[in-house]
Every structure is written in C-alpha cells, then in structure tokens.
C-alpha positions in Angstrom: 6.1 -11.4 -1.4 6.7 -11.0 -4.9 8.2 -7.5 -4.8 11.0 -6.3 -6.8 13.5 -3.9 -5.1 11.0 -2.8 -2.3 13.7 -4.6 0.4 13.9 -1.8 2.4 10.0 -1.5 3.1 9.9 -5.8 3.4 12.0 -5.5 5.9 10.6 -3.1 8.1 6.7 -4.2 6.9 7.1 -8.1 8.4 7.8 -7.0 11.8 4.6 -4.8 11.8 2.8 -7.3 9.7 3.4 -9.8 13.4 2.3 -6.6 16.0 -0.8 -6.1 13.9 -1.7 -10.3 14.1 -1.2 -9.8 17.7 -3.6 -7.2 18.2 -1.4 -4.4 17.3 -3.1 -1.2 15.4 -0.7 0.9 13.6 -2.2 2.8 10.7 0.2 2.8 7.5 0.6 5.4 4.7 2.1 4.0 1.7 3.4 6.4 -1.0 5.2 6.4 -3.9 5.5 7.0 -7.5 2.0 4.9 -9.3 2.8 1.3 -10.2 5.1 0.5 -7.9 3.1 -1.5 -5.7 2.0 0.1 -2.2 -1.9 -1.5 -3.3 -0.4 -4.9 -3.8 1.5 -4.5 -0.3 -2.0 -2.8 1.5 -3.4 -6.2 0.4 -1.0 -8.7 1.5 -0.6 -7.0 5.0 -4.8 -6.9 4.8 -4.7 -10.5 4.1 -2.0 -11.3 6.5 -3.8 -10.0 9.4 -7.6 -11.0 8.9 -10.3 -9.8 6.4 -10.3 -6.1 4.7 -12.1 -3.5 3.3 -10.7 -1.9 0.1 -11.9 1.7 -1.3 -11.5 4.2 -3.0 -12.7 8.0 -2.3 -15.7 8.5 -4.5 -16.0 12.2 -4.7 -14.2 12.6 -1.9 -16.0 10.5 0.2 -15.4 6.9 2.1 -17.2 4.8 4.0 -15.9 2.6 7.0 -17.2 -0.7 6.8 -17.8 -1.1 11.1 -17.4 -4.9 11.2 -14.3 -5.1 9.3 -10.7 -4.6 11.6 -8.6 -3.5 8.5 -9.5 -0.7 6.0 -7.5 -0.1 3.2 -8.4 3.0 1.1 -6.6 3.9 -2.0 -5.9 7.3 -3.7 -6.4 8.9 0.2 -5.2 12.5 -1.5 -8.5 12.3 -3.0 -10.4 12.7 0.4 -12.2 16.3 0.6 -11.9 16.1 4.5 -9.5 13.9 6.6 -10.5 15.3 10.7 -13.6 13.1 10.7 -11.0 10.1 10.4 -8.7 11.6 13.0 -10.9 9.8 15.8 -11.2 6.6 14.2 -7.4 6.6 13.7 -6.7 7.1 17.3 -9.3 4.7 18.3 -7.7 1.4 18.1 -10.6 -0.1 16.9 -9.6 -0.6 13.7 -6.3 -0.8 11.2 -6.4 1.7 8.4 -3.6 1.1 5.2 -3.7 4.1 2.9 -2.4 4.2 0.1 -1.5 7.6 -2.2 1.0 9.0 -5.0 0.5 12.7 -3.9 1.9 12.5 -0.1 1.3 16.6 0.0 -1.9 16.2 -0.2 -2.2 14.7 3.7 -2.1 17.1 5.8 0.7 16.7 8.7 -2.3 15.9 11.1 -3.3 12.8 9.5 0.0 11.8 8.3 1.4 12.1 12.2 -1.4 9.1 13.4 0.5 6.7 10.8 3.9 5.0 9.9 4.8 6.1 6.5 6.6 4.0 4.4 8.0 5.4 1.0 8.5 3.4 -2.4 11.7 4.3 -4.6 11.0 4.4 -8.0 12.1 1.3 -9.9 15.6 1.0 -11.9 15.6 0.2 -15.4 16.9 -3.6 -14.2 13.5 -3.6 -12.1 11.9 -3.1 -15.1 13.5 -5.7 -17.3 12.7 -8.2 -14.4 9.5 -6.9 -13.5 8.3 -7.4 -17.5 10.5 -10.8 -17.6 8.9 -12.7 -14.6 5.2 -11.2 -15.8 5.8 -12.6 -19.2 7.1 -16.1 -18.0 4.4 -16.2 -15.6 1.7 -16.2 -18.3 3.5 -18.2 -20.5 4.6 -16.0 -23.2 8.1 -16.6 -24.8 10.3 -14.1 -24.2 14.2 -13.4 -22.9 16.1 -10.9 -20.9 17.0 -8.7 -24.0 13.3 -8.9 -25.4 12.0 -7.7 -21.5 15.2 -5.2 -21.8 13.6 -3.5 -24.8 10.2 -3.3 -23.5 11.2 -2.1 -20.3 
C-alpha cells in the first residue's frame, strides 16, 4: 500500500477492507499525529470498496452525498455537532472513514459507532525512507545520507 511503518494498522485494515466489499459497514476513525497518512489510507480503503465522497467540515458543517456508499471526511474535530450523524452511522446505509489529529475532540458517543485505529508517529529511519523513496520516485538524485539530513 505504500505505507511506511503503519504494519500494525495494514494488518488489521485488509481484513476489514474484504467485510466492507462484501457488504460489510463498519465506520472507521483514523487518528494520529498530521502527515502520517490516515487520508492516504481513507482513500485506498474508499477506492478499494467502490466510489467515495471526500470532505472536509466547512465551518463546521458537512454534507452527505446520498448516492455515494463511502464517505470520507477529513479534520472530523472540526464538526460543530456530531448527534445528527449518530443515525446515519447506525444506519448501515452507508460507510463513513473519518479522519482527525485531535481524537478529544469526538465525543465517546460518536467515537463508540466506529473502529478506531491509531497512527504511531514515524521514527527518524521512517523519515530517511519516507524522503528517499519520494525523491527516487520523482527522479531527483539523492542517497541514504542526503535523505538522512533532510529527514
């Protein structure tokens, strides 16, 4: 999946990635520390199961595309009220993927209607290969020590 480190979370994501292609509808918190991913993964599980929505709270507000199966909305600490989502979450109808760096900020209600999976911060090795396969994948020359310093 192109993930560095995250093993723990690929391991326990693929065999939800399959329950939600077979109709399954878990909702998913991802939180962690910003950069470390948990956007990328609400994509690829998206994409893995059918079409998505992607959002963002604007002023606190969303809005649930009906027609679309999986929503993914980033930066879900930013919502100003989560209980008009609580029936929509217990519905079935649909598969929501937040996303969020501030995991206080969801209250326990919310939080209870969804598996949570948590991103570790990355090492400074993470880093240096993190910086070292970006670099080599837009062709720029550079080696482990160069990646190593701008890590």
């Amino acid at each position: 999946m192109g993930f560095i480190n995250q093993k723990r979370i690929l391991s326990e994501v693929n065999p939800l990635i399959e329950s939600l292609k077979n109709g399954g509808s878990e909702n998913i918190i991802l939180q962690g520390p910003a950069g470390c991913g948990k956007t990328m993964l609400a994509k690829i599980i998206a994409r893995s199961i059918e079409e998505y929505s992607f959002q963002i709270p604007v002023k606190g507000n969303i809005k649930i595309d009906s027609g679309t199966r999986v929503q993914i909305i980033d930066e879900i600490h930013e919502l100003r009220s989560f209980e008009p989502l609580y029936p929509l979450l217990d519905s079935e109808e649909h598969v929501f993927i937040f996303c969020t760096t501030e995991y206080g900020g969801v209250p326990e209600p919310f939080s209870s209607r969804c598996i949570r999976f948590t991103f570790d911060r990355y090492s400074n090795d993470d880093l240096t290969r993190i910086v070292f396969n970006y670099a080599k994948s837009r062709s720029y020359p550079v080696d482990i020590y160069s990646a190593l310093l701008i890590a």
